[in-house]
N, C-alpha and C positions, 0 to 999 in steps of 0.2 A: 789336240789341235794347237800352233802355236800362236800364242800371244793370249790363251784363254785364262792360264793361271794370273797373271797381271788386269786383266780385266775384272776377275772376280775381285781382287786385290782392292783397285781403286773404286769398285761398286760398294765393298763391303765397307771400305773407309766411307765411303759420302753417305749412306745409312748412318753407320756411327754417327757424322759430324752433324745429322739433323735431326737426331734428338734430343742435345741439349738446349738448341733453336728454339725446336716447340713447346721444350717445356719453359723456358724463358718466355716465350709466347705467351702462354697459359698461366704466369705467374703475373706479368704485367697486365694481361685480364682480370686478374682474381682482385691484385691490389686499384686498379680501377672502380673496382663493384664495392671498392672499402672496406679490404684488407689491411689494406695501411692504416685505417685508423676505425674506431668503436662504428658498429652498423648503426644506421639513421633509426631504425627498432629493433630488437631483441628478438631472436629466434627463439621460437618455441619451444616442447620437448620434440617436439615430430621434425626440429629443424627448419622449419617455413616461418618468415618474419611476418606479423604481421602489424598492421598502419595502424598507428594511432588511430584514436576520436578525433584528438586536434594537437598541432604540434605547440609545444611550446611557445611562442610566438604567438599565437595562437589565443592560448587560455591564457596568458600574463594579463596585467591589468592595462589598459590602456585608456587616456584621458583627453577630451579636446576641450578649450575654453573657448565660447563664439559670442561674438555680441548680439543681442535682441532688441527686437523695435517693439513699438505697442501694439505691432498689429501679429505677433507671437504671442501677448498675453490678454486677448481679447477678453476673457472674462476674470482675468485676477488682478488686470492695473486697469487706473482709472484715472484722471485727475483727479489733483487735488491727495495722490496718494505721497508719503512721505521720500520716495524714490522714484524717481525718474528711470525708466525702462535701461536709458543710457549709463546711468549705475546697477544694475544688472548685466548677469551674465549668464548663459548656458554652459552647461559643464555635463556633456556626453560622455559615457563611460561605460564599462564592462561593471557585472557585479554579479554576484553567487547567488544562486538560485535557490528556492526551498527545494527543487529537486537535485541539489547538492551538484550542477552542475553552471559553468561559468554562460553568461547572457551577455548580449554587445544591445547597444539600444538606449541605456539608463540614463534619463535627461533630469536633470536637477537646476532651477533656476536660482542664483544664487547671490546675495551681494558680491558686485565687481571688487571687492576689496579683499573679500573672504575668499575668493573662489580658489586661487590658488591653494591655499590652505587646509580648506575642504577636500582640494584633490590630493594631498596627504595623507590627510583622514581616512579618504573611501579605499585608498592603495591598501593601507593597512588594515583595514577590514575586508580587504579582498584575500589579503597575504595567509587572514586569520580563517578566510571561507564562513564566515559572516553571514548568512543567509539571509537574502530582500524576496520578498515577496513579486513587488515589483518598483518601480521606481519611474514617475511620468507626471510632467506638468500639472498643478489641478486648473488647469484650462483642461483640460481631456474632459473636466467633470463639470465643468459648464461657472470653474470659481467655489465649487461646493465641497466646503471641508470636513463636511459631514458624507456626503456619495464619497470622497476620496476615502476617508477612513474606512466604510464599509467593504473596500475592495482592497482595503490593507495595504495602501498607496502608500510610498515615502515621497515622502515634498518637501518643498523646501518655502518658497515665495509665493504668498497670498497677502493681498493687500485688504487686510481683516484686522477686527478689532481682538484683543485675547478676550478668551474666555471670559463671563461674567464681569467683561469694563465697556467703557466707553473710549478706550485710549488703543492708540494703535499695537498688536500685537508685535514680537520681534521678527513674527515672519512677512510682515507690511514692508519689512526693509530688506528683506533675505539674509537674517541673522538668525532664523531661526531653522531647525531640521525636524519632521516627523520622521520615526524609523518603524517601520512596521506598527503602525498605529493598533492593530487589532490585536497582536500578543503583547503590543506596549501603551494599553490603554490610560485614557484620563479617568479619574477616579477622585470625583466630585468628594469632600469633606466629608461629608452623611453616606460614602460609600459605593453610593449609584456611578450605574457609568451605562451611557447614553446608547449603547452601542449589546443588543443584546447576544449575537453569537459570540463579544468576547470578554465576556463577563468572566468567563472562569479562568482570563487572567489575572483579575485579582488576587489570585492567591501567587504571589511572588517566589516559592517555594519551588514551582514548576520548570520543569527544567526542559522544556520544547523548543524546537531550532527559532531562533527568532529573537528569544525570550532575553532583555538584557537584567542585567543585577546590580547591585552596587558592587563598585571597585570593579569588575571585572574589563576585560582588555578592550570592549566598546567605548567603554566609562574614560578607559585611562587614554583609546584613542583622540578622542575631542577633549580631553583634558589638555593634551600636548597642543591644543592651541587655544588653551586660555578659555575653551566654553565650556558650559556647567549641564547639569543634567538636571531636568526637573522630578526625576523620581527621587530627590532629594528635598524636595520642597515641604515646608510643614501646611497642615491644611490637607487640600486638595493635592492628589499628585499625580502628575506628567510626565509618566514612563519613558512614554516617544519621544520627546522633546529637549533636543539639547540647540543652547544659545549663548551668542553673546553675549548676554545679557541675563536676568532673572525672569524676562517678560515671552 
């Protein structure tokens, strides 16, 4: 028939010409789904990506400093204590879990002076995966630094006297920190420690998530701002407790 061979002719060209189309098509698909650059997660061996737990962003460490009134620290200030609530601060934060996994929540009352500095501190103990128990006001515990240790609370500000004085402790001004009080117990001169499931920290040897040492990267975190560790103390010693100060 005439005019058939031409017709197949131009059919068979516009076939050709739409395959290169489609595969252009199919390649500015592929680099949309992020081809162009590393996938958001790692493909498996079976080839299937799969989601993180939490993205990066995610599990970093993250900090907020917020001011507090009296009626936040209803059972740990008082008049007549040596800080005014208005020199305090709250310092909310991410921290490392004993189940070796990151927690958002961690509220720590703090001297407004310190606090920044403190938020250094806990960065870097986060960096290191640092494991807290937990970490909450002891207003939770009704002001009681004794219910707070038992639940192996880290705190920071109670408006209390140290240990066997009369004179204001350094956490009366939020200069001082407990850290996992239960695997970083106080250990009275004569040996006792007031606290019976964590008595078998006394043996400093133990090496259980929590546990700090001397010199080690906890020691030399709060060292980088000038505060001291009282599992250095002669006498009695205060594993938990690092301060501005000796008190």
């Amino acid at each position: 028939m005439p005019g058939r061979g031409p017709i197949s002719t131009a059919t068979l060209l516009a076939v050709l010409l739409t395959v290169p189309i489609a595969a252009s098509g199919c390649g500015r698909g592929s680099n949309d789904s992020g081809e162009s650059s590393p996938p958001a997660t790692p493909p498996t061996a079976s080839g299937t990506a799969v989601s993180p737990s939490a993205s990066p962003t995610e599990r970093g460490f993250q900090a907020k400093i917020k001011k507090v009134t009296a009626g936040d620290l209803r059972s740990s200030w008082r008049k007549g204590c040596p800080v005014a609530p208005s020199g305090l601060r709250m310092i909310e934060m991410t921290y490392w879990g004993m189940d070796d996994e990151p927690h958002t929540g961690g509220r720590l009352v703090v001297n407004a002076k310190a606090a920044e500095d403190l938020v250094s501190v806990f960065k870097k103990l986060y960096a290191m995966r640092y494991p807290i128990e937990r970490m909450e006001p002891v207003d939770k515990y009704g002001g009681s630094d004794f219910d707070s240790i038992e639940a192996n609370n880290t705190s920071a500000f109670n408006c209390r006297n140290a240990t066997g004085s009369s004179s204001f402790s350094q956490h009366a001004y939020g200069l001082a920190i407990d850290i996992n009080p239960c695997q970083n117990p106080y250990v009275y001169a004569d040996g006792h420690i007031a606290h019976k499931k964590c008595t078998k920290y006394k043996n400093r040897g133990r090496k259980d998530p929590g546990v700090i040492h001397a010199g080690d990267k906890v020691v030399k975190a709060f060292a980088s701002i000038g505060w001291g560790w009282g599992g250095t103390w002669s006498g009695a010693k205060d594993y938990q407790h690092f301060s501005s100060s000796s008190g």
